[in-house]
Backbone as JSON, one array per atom type, in Angstrom:
{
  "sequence": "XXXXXXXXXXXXXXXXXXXXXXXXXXXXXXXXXXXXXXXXXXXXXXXXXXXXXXXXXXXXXXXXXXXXXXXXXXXXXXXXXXXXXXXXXXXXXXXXXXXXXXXXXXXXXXXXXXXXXXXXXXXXXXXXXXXXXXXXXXXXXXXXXXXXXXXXXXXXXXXXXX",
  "N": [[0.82, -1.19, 0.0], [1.5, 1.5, 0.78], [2.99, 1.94, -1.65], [1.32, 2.79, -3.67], [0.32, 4.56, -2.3], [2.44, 6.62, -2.07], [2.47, 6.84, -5.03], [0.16, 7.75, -5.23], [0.07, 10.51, -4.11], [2.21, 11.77, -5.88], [0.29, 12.53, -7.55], [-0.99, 10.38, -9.12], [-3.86, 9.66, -10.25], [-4.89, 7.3, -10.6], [-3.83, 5.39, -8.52], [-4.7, 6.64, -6.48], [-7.36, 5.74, -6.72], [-7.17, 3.07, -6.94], [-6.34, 3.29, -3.72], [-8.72, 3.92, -2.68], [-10.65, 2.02, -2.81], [-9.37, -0.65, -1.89], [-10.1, 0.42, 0.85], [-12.55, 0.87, 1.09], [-14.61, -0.63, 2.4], [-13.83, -0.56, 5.13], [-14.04, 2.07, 6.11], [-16.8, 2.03, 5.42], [-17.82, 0.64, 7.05], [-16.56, 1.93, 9.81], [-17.85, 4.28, 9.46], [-21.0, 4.0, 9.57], [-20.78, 2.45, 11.79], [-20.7, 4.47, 13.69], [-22.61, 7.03, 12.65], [-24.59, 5.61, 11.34], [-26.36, 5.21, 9.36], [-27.41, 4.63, 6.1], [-27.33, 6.99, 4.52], [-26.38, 9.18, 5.52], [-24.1, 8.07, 6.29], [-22.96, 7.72, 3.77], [-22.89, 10.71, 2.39], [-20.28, 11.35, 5.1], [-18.51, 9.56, 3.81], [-18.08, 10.15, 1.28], [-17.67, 13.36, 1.83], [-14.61, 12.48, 2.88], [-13.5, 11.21, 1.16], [-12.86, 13.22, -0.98], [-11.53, 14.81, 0.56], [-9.46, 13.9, 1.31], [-8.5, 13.19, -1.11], [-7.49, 15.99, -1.84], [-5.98, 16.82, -0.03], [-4.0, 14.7, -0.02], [-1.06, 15.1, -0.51], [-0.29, 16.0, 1.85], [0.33, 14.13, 4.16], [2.71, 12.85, 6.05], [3.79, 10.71, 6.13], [3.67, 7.02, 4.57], [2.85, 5.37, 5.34], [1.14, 5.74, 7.4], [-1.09, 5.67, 6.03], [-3.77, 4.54, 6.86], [-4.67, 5.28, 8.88], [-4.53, 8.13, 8.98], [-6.39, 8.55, 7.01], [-8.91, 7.86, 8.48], [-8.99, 9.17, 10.38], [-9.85, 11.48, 9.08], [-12.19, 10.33, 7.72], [-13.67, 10.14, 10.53], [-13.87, 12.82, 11.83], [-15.55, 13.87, 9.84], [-17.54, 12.57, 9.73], [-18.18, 13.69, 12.22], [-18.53, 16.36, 11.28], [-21.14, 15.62, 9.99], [-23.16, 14.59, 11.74], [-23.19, 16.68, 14.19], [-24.57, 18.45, 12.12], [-27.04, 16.63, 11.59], [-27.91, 16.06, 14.4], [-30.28, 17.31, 15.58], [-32.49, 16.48, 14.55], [-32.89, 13.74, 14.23], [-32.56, 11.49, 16.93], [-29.24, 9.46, 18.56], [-30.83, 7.12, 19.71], [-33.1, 6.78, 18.09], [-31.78, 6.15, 15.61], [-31.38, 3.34, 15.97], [-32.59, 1.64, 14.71], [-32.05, -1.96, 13.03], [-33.06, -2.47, 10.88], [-32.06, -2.35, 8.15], [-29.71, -2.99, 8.05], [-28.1, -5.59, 5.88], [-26.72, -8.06, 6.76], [-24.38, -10.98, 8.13], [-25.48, -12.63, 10.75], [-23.84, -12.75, 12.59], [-22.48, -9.67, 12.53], [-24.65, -8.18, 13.32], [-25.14, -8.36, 15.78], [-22.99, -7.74, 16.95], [-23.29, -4.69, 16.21], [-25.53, -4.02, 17.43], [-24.93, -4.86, 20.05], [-22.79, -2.5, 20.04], [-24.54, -0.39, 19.71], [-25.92, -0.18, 22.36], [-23.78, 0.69, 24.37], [-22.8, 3.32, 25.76], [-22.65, 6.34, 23.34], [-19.67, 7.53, 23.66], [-18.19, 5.95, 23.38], [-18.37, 3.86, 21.75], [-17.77, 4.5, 19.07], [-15.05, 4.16, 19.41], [-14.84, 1.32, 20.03], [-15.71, 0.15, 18.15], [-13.27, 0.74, 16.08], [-11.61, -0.92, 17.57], [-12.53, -3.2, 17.87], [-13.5, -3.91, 15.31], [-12.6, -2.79, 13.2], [-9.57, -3.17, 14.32], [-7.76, -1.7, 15.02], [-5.23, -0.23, 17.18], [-4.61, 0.65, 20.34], [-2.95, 2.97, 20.25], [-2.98, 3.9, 18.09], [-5.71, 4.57, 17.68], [-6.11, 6.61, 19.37], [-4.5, 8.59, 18.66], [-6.08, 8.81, 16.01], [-8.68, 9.61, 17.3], [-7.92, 11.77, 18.92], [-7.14, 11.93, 21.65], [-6.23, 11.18, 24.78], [-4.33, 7.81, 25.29], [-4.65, 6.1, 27.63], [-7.13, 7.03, 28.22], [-8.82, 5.7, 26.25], [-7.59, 3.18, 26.53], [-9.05, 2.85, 29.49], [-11.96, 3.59, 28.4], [-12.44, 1.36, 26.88], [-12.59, -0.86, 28.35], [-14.34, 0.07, 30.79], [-16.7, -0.33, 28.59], [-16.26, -2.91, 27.83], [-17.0, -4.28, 30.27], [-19.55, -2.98, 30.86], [-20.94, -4.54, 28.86], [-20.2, -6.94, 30.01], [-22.52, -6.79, 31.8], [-25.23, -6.73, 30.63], [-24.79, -8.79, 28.47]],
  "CA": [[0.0, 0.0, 0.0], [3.19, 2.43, 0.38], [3.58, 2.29, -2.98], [0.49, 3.34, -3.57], [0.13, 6.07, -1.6], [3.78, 7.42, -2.98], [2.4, 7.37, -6.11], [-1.01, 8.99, -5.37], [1.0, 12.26, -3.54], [2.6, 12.12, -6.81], [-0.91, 12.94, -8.31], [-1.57, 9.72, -10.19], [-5.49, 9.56, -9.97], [-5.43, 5.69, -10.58], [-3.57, 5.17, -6.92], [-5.82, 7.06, -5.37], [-8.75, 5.46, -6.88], [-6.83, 1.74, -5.46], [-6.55, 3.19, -2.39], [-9.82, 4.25, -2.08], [-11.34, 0.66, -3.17], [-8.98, -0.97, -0.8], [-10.5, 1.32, 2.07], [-14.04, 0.87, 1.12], [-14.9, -0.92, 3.24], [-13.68, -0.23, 6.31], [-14.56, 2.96, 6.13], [-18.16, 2.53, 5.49], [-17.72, 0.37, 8.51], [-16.57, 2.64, 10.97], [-19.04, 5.64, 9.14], [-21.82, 3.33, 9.84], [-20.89, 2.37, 13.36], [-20.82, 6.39, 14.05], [-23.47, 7.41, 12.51], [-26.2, 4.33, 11.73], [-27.51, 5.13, 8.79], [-27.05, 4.64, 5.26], [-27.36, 8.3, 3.8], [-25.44, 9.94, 6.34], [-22.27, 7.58, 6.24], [-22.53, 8.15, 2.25], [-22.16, 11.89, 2.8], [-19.16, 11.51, 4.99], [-17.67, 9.35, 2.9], [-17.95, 11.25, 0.18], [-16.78, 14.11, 2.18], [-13.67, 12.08, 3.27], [-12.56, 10.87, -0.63], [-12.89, 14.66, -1.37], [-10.93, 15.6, 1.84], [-8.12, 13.13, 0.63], [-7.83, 13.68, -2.65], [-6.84, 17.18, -2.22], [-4.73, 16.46, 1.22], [-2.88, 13.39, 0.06], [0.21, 15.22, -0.27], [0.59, 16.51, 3.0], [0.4, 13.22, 4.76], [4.14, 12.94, 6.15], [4.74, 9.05, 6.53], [2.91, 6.47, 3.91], [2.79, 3.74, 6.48], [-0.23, 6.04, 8.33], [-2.09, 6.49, 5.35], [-4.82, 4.3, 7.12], [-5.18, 6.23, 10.5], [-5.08, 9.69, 8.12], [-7.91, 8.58, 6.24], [-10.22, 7.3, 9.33], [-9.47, 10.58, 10.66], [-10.38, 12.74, 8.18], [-13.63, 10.18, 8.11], [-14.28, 11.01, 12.03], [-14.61, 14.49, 11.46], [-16.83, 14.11, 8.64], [-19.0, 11.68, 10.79], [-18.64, 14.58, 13.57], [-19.62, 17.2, 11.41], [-23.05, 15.07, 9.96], [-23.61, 13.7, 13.05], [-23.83, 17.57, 14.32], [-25.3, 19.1, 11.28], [-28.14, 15.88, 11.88], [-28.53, 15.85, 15.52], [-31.33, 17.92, 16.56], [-33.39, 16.26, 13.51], [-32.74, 12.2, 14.61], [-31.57, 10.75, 17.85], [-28.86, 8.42, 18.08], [-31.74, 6.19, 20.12], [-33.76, 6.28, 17.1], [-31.24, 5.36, 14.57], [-30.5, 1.93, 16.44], [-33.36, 0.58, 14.31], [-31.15, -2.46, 12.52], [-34.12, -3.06, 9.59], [-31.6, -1.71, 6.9], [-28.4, -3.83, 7.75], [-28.43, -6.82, 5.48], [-25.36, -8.81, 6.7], [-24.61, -12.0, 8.58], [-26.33, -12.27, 12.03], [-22.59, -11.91, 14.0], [-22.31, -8.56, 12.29], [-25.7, -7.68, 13.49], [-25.62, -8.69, 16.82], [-22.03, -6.37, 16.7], [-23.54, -4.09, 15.85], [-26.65, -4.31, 18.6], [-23.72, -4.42, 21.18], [-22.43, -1.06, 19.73], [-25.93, 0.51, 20.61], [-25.95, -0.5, 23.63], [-22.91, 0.93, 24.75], [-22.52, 5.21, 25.75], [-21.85, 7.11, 22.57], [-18.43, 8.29, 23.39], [-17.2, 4.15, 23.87], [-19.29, 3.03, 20.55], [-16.9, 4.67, 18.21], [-13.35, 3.2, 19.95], [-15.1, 0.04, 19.99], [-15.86, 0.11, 16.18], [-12.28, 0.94, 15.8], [-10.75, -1.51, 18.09], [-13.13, -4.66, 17.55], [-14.39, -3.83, 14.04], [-11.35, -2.41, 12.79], [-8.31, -3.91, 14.53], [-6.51, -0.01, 15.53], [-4.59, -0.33, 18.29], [-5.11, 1.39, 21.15], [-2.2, 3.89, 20.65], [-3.42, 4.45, 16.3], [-7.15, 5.22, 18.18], [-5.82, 7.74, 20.55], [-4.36, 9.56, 17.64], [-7.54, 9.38, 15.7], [-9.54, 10.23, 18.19], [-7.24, 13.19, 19.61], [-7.44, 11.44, 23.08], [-4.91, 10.22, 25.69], [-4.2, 6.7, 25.05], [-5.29, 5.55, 28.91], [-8.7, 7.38, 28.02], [-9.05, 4.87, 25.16], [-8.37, 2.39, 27.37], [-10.96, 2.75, 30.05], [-13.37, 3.23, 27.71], [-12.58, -0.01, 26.25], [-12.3, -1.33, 29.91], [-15.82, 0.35, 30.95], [-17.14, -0.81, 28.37], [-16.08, -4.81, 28.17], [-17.89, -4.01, 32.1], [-21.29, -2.58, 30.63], [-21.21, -5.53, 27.74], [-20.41, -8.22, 30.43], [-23.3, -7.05, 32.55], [-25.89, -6.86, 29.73], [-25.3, -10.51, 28.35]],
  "C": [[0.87, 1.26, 0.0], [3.18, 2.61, -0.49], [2.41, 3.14, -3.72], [0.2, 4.82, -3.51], [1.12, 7.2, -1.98], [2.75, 8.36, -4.11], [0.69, 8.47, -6.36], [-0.53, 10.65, -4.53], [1.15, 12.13, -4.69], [1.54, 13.08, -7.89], [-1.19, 11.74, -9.25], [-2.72, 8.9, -9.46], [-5.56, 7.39, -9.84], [-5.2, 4.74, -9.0], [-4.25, 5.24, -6.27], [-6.96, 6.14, -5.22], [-8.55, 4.0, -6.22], [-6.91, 1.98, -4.28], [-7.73, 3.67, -1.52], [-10.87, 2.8, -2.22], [-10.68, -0.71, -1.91], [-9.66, -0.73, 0.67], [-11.86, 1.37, 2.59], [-14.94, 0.54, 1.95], [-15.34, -0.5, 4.68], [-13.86, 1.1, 6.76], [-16.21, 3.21, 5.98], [-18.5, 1.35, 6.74], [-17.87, 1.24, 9.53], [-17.95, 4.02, 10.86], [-20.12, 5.25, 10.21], [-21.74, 3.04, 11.67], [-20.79, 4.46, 14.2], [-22.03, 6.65, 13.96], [-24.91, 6.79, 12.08], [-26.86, 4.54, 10.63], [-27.14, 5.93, 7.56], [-27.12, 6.07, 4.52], [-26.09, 9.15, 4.32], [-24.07, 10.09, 6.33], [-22.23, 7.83, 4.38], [-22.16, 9.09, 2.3], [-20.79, 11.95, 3.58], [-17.94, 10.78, 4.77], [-16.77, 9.6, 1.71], [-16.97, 12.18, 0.32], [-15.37, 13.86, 2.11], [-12.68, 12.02, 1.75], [-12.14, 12.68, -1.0], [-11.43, 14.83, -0.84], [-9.46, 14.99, 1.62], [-7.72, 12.94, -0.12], [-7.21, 14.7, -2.28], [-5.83, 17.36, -1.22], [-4.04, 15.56, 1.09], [-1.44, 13.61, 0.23], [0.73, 16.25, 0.82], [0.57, 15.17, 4.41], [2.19, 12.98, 4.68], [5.11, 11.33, 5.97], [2.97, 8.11, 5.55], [2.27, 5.36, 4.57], [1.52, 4.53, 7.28], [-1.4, 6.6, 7.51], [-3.63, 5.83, 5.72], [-5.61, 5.05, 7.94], [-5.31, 7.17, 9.6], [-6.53, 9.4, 7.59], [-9.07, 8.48, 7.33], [-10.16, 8.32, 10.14], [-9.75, 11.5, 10.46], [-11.99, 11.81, 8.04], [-14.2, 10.81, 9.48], [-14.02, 12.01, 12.45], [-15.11, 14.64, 10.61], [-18.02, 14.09, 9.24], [-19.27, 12.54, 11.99], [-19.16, 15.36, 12.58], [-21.36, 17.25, 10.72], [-23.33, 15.13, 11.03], [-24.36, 15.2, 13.56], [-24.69, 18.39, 13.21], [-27.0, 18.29, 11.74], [-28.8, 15.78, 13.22], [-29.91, 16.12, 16.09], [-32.59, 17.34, 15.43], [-33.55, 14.81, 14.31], [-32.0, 11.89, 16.33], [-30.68, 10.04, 18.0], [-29.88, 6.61, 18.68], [-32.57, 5.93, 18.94], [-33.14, 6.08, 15.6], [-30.87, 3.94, 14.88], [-31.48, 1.35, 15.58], [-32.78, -0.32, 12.84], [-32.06, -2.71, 10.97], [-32.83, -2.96, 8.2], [-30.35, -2.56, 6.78], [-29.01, -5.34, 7.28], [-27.07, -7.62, 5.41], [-25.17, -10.12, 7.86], [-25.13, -11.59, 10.14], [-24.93, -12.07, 13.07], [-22.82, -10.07, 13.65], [-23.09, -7.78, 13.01], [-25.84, -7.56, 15.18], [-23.6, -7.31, 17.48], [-22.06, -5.18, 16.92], [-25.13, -3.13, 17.17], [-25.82, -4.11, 19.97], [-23.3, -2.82, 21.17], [-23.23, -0.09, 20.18], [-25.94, 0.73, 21.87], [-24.82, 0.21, 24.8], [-23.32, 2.66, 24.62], [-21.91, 5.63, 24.38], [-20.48, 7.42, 22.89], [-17.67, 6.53, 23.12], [-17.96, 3.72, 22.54], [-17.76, 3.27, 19.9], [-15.46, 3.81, 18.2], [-13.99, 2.07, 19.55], [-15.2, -0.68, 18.34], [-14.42, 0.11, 15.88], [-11.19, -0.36, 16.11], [-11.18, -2.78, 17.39], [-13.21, -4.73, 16.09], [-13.08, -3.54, 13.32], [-10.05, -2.88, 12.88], [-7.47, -2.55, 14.65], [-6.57, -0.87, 16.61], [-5.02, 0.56, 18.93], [-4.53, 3.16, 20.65], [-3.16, 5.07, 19.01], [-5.02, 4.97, 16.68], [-7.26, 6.42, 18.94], [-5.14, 8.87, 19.82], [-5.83, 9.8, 16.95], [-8.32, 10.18, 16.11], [-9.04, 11.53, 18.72], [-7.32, 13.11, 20.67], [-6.19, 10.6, 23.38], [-5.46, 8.43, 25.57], [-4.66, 5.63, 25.87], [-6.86, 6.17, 28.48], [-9.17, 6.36, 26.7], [-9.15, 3.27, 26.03], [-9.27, 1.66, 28.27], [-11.74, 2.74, 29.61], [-13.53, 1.86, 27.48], [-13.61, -0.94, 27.43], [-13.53, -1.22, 30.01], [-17.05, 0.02, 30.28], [-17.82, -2.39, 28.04], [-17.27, -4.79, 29.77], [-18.85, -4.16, 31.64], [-21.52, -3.9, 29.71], [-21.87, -6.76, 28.67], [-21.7, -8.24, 31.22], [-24.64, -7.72, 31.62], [-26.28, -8.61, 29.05], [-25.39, -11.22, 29.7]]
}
């Protein structure tokens, strides 16, 4: 992926467009665990491709071109999330009717709800994603022990629940 990413700083559109197909995913992953609901995470997806096309070449090290990207998504997904708030709840986006994917995903995903907004997101990141604690605590713009307790506090609230 390095090589990649080289060559999209360079400006060649076809890189980019691999490393945005590569990414696809996991990015409408984490959107989705943010914000719940297929329109929303399109918009700051969208946003994000935008936001990294035209910033690719100030990314300093090619090896973090994953964390760059999922943090230029979670400030997209912050500023839907606030542009949408006072319209939707996040209590009334938990309704799963729209995900059509295997029943772990779902039940994943049902966990995620369940959990305090500020601990959903890490959790998407950590479980869903595979960031490390330290690559989440950059993302996020949060001390690296505050990533942990959440985790922590939340494994707690999970174990009570089941």
């Amino acid at each position: 992926m390095d090589t990649l990413v080289k060559k999209a700083q360079r400006g060649d559109a076809e890189a980019f467009i691999s490393l945005m197909e590569e990414n696809k995913m996991a990015l409408r992953r984490v959107a989705l665990g943010y914000l719940g609901n297929d329109e929303d995470v399109a918009d700051a997806i969208q946003d994000t491709i935008l936001d990294a096309f035209q910033h690719i070449k100030t990314l300093k090290k090619a090896e973090y071109f994953k964390t760059w990207l999922v943090r230029i998504l979670v400030n997209n997904c912050t500023k839907v999330y606030r542009k949408n708030k006072n319209r939707v709840s996040l209590e009334e986006m938990d309704d799963l009717a729209y995900i059509d994917r295997r029943s772990a995903e779902v039940e994943f995903r049902q966990l995620l709800c369940s959990l305090p907004e500020e601990s959903r997101l890490i959790f998407q990141l950590y479980y869903g994603e595979q960031f490390t604690m330290r690559e989440i605590a950059e993302i996020l713009d949060m001390k690296e022990n505050t990533v942990k307790s959440r985790i922590h506090r939340g494994k707690e609230q999970l174990r009570m629940e089941i």
